[in-house]
N, C-alpha and C positions, 0 to 999 in steps of 0.2 A: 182784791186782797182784803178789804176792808178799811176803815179808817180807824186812826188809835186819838182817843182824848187825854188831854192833859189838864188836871186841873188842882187851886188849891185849895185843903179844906184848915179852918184854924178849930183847934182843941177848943172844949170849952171853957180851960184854965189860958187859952191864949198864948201857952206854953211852947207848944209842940205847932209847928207847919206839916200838915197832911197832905203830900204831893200824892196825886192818884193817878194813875198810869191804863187806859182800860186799850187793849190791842187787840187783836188777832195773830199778832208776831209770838218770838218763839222766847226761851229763855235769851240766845245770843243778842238780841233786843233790848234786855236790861241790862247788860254787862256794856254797851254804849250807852245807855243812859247813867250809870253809876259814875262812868268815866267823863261824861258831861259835868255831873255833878259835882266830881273829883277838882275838876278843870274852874267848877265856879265856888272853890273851897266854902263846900257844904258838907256837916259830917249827916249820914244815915245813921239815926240812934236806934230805930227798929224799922221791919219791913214785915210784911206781908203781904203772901201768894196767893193766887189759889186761879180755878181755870172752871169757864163754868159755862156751856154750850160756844165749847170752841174759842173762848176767850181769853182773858188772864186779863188779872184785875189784880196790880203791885199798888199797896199802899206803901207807900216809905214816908218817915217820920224825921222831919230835917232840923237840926239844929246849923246855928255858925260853927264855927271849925274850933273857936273858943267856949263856946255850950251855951252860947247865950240863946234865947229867941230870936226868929230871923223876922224882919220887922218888916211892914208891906211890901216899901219902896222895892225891897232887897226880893221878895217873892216874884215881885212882877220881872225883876232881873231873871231869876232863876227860873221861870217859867218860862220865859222867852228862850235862853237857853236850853233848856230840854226842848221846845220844838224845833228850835236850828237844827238839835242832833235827831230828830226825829225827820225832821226832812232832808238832812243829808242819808237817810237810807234810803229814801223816797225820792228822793233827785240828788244823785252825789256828783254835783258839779264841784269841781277844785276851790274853788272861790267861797261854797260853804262848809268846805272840812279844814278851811283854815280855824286856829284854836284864835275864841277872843281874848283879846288885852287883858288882861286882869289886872285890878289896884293890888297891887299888895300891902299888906297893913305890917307894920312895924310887931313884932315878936314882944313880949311884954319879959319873956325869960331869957333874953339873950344880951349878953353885954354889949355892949359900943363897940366900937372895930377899935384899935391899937394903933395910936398916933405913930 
């Protein structure tokens, strides 16, 4: 079937994370990777396709879910995660279509809870 790369590229304002997807899969292949990325609250602020001797080559453009830059540490998270979901199509044992932990981070616009 081929193999699929994952990799990151940094802008050269250091702004933007350029996650780059290169496969032989189909579009159904991005919409689990989206929901990877869903799952490692990342927002996609652009994306781009295209398919080139049987290939597809997804650029997607990642910010934090609050728009800030996503900062190495956090890249090498989110990278690691995209190949778990790219190897649970590749080997979909039970034990890797479990969703990881996630930190959640405190909401900056929501009030305190009511004593």
């Amino acid at each position: 079937m081929g193999t699929t790369t994952v990799r990151f590229l940094e802008s050269s304002a250091g702004s933007l994370a350029q996650l780059e997807i290169e496969t032989p899969r189909g579009l159904g292949f991005f919409a689990h990777i989206t929901r990877a990325l869903y799952a490692l609250e990342v927002q996609i602020v652009r994306a781009e396709s295209r398919v080139e001797n049987g290939r597809r080559l997804e650029r997607l453009f990642l910010v934090e879910l609050d728009g800030t830059p996503i900062v190495s540490a956090r890249r090498l998270e989110i990278q690691v995660g995209v190949l778990r979901a790219v190897g649970t199509l590749n080997n979909p044992r039970p034990e890797l279509l479990r969703r990881p932990q996630l930190r959640r981070r405190p909401r900056v616009d929501q009030a305190p809870p009511a004593a």
